[in-house]
ROMAR-697894 format. One record per residue: x, y, z of N, C-alpha, C in turn; residue in one letter. Coordinates in steps of 0.05 Angstrom, whole numbers, padded with zeros to 5 digits, always signed. Example, Ala and Ser with C-alpha at 12.3 -4.5 7.8 and 13.67 -1.06 7.14 Angstrom:
2
+00264-00114+00156+00246-00090+00156+00264-00066+00156A
+00257-00045+00142+00273-00021+00143+00258+00001+00157S
***
This chain:
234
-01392-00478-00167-01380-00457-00183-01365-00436-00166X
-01378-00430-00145-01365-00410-00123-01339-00420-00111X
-01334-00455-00104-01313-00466-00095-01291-00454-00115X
-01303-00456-00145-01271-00451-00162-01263-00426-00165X
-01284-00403-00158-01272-00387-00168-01256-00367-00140X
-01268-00380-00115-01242-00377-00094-01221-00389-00093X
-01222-00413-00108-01197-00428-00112-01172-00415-00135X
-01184-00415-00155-01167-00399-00185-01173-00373-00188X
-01198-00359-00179-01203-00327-00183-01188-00316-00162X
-01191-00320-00143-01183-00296-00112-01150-00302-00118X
-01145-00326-00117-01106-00320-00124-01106-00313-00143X
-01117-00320-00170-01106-00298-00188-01103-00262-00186X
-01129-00261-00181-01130-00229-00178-01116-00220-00148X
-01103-00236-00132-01090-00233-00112-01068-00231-00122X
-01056-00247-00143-01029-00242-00148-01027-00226-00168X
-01042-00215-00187-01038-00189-00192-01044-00166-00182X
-01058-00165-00165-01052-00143-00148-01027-00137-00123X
-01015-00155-00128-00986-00165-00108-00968-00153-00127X
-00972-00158-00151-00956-00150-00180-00944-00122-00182X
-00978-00114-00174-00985-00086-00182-00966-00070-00158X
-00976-00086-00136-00964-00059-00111-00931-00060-00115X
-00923-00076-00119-00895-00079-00112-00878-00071-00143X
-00894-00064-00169-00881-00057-00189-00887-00026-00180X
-00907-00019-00175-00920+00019-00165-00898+00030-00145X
-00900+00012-00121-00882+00014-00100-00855+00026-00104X
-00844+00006-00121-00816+00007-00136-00801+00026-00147X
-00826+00031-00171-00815+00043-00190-00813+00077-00178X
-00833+00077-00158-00846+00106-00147-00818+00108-00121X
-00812+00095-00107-00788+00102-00097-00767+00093-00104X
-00763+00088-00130-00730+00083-00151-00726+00119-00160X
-00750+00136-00163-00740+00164-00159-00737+00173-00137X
-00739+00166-00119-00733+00181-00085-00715+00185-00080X
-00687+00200-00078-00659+00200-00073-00655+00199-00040X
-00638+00189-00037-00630+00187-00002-00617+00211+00000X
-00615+00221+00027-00607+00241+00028-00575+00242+00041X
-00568+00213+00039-00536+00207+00037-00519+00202+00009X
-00541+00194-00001-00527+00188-00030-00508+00163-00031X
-00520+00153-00012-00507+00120-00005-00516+00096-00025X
-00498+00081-00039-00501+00065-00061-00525+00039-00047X
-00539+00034-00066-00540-00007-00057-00526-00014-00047X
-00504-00023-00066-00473-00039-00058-00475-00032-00040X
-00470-00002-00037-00446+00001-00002-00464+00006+00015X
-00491+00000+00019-00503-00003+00038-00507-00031+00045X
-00505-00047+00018-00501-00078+00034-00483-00080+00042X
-00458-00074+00039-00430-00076+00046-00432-00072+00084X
-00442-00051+00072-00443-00033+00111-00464-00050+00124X
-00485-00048+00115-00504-00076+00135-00498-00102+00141X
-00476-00112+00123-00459-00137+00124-00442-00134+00140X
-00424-00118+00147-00399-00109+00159-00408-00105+00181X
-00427-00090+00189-00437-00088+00218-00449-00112+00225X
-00450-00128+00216-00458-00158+00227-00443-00177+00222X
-00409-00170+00213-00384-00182+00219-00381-00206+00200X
-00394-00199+00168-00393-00209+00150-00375-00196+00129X
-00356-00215+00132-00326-00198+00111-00324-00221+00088X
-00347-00238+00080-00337-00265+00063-00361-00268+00035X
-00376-00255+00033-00396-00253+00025-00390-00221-00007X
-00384-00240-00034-00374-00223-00050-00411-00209-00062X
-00410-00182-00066-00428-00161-00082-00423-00162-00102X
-00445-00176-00121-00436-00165-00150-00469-00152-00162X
-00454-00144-00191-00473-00126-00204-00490-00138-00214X
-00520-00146-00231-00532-00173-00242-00550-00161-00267X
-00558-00165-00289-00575-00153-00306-00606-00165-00295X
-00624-00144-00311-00652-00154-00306-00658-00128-00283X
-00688-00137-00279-00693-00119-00261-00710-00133-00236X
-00704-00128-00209-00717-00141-00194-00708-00174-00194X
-00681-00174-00197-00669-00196-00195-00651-00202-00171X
-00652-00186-00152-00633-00182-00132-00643-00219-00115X
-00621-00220-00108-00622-00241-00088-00595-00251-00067X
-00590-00268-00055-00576-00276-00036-00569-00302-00043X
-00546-00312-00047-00537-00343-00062-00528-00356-00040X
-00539-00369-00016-00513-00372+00006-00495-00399-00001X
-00496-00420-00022-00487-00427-00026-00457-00425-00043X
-00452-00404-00053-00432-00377-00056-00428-00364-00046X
-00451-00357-00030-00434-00329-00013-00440-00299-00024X
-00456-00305-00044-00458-00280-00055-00483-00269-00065X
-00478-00245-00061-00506-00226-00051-00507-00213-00086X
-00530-00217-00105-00524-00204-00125-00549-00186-00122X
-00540-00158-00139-00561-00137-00137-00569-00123-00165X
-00586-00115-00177-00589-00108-00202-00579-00084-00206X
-00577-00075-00238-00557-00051-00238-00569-00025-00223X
-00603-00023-00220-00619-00011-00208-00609+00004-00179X
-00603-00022-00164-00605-00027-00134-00576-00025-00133X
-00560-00041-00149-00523-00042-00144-00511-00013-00143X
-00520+00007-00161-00514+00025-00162-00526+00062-00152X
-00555+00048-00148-00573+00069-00141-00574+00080-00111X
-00582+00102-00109-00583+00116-00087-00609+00122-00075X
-00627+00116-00087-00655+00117-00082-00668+00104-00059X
-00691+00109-00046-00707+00095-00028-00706+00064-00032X
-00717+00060-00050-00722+00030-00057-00695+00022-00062X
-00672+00032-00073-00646+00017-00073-00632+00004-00056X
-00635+00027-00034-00624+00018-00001-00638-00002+00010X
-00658+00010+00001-00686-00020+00017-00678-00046+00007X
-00683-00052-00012-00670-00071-00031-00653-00087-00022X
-00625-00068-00030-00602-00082-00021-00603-00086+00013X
-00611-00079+00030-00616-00083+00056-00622-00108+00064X
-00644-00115+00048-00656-00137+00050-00642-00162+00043X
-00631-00158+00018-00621-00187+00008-00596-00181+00030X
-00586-00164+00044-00564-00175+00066-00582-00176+00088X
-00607-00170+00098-00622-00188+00117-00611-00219+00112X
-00607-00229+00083-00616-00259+00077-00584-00263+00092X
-00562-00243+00086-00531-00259+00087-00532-00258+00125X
-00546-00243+00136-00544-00232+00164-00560-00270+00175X
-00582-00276+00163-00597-00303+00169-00577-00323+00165X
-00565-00324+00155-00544-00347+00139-00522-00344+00162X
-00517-00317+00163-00493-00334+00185-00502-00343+00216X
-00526-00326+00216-00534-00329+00252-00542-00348+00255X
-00542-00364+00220-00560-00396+00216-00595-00400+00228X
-00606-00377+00217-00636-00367+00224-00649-00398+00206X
-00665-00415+00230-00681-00426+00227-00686-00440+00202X
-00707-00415+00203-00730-00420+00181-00714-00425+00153X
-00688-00406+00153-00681-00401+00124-00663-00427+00123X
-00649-00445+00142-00639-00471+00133-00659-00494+00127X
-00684-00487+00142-00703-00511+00131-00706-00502+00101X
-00711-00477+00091-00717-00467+00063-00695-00475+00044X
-00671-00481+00055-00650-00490+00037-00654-00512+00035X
-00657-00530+00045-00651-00552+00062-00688-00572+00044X
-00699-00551+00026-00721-00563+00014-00725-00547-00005X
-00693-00537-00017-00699-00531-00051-00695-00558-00070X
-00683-00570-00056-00673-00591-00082-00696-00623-00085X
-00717-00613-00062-00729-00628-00059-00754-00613-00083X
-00763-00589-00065-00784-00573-00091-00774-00578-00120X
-00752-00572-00125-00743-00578-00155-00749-00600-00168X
-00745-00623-00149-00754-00652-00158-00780-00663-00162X
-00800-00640-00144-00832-00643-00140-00840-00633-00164X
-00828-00604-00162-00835-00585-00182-00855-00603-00218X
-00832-00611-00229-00847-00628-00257-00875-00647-00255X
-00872-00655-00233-00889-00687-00219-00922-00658-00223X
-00910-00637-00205-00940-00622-00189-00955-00610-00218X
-00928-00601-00237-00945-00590-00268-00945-00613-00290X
-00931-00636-00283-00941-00650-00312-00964-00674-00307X
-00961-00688-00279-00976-00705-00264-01005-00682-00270X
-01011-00659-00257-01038-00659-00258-01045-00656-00288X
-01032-00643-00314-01041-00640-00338-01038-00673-00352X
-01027-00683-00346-01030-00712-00364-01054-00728-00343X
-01052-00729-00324-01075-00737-00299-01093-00742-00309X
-01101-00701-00307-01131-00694-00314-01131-00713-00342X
-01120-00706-00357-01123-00721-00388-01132-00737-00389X
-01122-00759-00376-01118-00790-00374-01156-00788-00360X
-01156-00773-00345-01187-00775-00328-01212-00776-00346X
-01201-00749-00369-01219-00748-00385-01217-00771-00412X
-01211-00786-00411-01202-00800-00435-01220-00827-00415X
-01219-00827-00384-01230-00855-00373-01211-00878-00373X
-01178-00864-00364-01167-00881-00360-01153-00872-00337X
-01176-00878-00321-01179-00864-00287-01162-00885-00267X
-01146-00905-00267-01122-00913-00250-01098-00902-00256X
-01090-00899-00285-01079-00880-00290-01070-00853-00281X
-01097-00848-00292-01100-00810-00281-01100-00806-00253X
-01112-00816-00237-01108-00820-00203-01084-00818-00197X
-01061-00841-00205-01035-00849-00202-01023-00818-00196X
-01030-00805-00234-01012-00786-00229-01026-00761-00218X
-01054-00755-00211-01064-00740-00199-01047-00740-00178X
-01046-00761-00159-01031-00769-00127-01009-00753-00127X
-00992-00759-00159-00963-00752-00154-00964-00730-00146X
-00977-00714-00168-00980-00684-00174-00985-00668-00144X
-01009-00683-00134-01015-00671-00103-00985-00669-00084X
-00979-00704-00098-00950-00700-00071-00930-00678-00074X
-00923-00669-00107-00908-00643-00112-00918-00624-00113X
-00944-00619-00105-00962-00589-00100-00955-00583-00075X
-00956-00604-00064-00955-00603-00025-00929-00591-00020X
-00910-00603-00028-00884-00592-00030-00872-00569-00032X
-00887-00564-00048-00884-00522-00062-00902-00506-00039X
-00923-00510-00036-00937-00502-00016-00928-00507+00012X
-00919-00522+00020-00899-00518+00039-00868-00503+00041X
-00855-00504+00016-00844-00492+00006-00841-00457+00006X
-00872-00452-00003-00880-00419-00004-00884-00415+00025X
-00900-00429+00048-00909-00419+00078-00878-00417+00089X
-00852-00436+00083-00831-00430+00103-00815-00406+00092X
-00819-00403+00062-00814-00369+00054-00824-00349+00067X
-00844-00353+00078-00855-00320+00086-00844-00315+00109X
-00836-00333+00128-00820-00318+00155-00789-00303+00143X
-00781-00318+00134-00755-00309+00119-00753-00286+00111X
-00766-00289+00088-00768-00252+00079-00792-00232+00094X
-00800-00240+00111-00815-00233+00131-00785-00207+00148X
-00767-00227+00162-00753-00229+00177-00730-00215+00169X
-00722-00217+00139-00690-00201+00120-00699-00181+00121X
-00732-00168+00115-00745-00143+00119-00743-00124+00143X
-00749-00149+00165-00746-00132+00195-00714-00116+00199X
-00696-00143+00192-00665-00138+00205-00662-00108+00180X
-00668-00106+00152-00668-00088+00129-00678-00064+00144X
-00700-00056+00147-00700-00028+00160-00691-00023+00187X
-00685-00040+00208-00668-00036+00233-00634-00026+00226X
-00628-00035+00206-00597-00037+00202-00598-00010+00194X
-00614-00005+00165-00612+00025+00157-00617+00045+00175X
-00631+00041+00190-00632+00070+00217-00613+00066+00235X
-00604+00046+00250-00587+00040+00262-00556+00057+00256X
-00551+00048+00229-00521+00047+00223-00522+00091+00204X
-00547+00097+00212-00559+00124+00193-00556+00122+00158X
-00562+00107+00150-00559+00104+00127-00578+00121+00117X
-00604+00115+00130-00626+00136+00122-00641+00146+00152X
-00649+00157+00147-00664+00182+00168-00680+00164+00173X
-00697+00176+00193-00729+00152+00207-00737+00167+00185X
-00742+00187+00175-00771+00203+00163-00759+00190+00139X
-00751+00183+00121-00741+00175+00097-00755+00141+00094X
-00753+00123+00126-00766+00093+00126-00791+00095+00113X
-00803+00111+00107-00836+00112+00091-00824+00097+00066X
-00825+00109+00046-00811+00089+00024-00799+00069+00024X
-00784+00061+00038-00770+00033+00048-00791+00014+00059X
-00807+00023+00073-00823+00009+00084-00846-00001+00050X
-00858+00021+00044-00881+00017+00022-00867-00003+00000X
-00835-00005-00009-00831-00019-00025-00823-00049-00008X
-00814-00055+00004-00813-00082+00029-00838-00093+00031X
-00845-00069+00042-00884-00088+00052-00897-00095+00015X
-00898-00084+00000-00902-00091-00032-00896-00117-00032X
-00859-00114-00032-00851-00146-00045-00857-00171-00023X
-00861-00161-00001-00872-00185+00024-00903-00192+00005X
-00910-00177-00009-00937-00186-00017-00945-00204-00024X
-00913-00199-00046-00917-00219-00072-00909-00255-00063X
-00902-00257-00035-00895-00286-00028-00915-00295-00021X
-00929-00280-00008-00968-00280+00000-00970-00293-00018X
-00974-00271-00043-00997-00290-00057-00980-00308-00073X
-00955-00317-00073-00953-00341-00089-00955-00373-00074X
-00959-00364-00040-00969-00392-00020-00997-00393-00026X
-01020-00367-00028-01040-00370-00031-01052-00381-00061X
-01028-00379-00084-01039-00390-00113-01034-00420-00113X
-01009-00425-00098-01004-00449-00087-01020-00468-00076X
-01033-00462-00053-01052-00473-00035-01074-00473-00052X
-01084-00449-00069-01109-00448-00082-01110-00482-00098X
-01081-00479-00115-01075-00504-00137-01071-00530-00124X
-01065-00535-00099-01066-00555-00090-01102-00564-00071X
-01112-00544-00071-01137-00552-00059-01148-00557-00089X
-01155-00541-00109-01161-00550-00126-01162-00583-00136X
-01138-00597-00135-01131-00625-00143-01130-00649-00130X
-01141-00633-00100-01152-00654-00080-01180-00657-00087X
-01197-00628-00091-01222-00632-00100-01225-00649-00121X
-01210-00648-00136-01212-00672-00167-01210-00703-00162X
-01191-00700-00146-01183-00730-00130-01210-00735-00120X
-01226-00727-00101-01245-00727-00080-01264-00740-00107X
-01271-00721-00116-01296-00721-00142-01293-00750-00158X
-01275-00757-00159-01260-00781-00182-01266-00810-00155X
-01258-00807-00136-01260-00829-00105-01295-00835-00105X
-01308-00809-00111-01338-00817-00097-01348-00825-00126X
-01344-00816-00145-01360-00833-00173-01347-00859-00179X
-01327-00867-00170-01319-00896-00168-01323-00915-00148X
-01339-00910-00114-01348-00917-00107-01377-00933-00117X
***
């Protein structure tokens, strides 16, 4: 009983408390004003430009906490929040997702292997959630060659994502670092101002934490099932 509930309890309540810091984080320096009054946009603009990226279009995006980096476009989208805001967490924000355009062109590593195994996760992706729910099914029904079959699959597209989530965390590990170097660097914000920048960064670094660790939890989980299913058929 203790195996499962470090397996499904500790990442769950890990990932809502990942939830928690980085919505608190957020929202608590989305009122902080900079004391430049420097937009999102034109702080990605300027963190981009000083790293001799003139190709890479900014646009505006609905939703909240939707900001991301497309490098297959080229384009850095930021929510109306962050696109327009002047706040701690705005600059931070937008900083970051041009950490991602600054990786792309210096051709950082980690983040071409991470491209370079989305189209593969996507393909795992169905196998890792329908393989273990029809699996298990099939297990409980005692039509256990079956259910194994697609147990296997499911593991092989668990493995995937979970490898998937571990080569994410250097990445945004890393758009974070170049994100607060650029903003002091170029004075966008003051050193004494990086407190907020930092509390909302280190937040959303959280949330990739725990989605390798809900990951890993769900793939150890369905090896244990595998395992359990191998020794009663011996």
């Amino acid at each position: 009983m203790l195996i499962w509930f470090i397996l499904i309890g500790i990442p769950m309540l890990f990932g809502l408390y990942a939830q928690y810091r980085v919505m608190s984080a957020y929202n608590r320096n989305l009122q902080v004003p900079s004391r430049g009054h420097i937009t999102g946009a034109e702080a990605a603009e300027a963190v981009m430009k000083h790293a001799g990226i003139t190709d890479v279009e900014i646009v505006e995006v609905e939703g909240q906490l939707t900001d991301h980096y497309d490098p297959s476009q080229k384009r850095l989208a930021l929510s109306s929040d962050i696109y327009r805001g002047t706040s701690l967490a705005s600059l931070g924000i937008a900083a970051h997702e041009s950490g991602h355009a600054i990786q792309h062109k210096v051709g950082y590593a980690m983040m071409t292997v991470r491209q370079q195994m989305v189209p593969a996760v996507q393909f795992a992706a169905p196998f890792a959630t329908w393989g273990a729910m029809i699996g298990l099914l099939l297990l409980g029904y005692l039509h256990v060659y079956f259910g194994v079959v697609l147990l296997k699959l499911a593991i092989a597209g668990m493995l995937a994502i979970v490898l998937f989530h571990l080569v994410t965390l250097p990445v945004e590990f890393d758009a974070s670092r170049r994100a607060k170097v650029e903003l002091v660097e170029l004075g966008i914000l003051d050193a004494d101002e990086m407190s907020g920048v930092h509390e909302t960064l280190d937040a959303a670094a959280l949330t990739y934490v725990a989605a390798f660790v809900a990951s890993l939890g769900s793939l150890l989980q369905l090896l244990l099932i595998l395992g359990g299913v191998s020794r009663r058929s011996d």
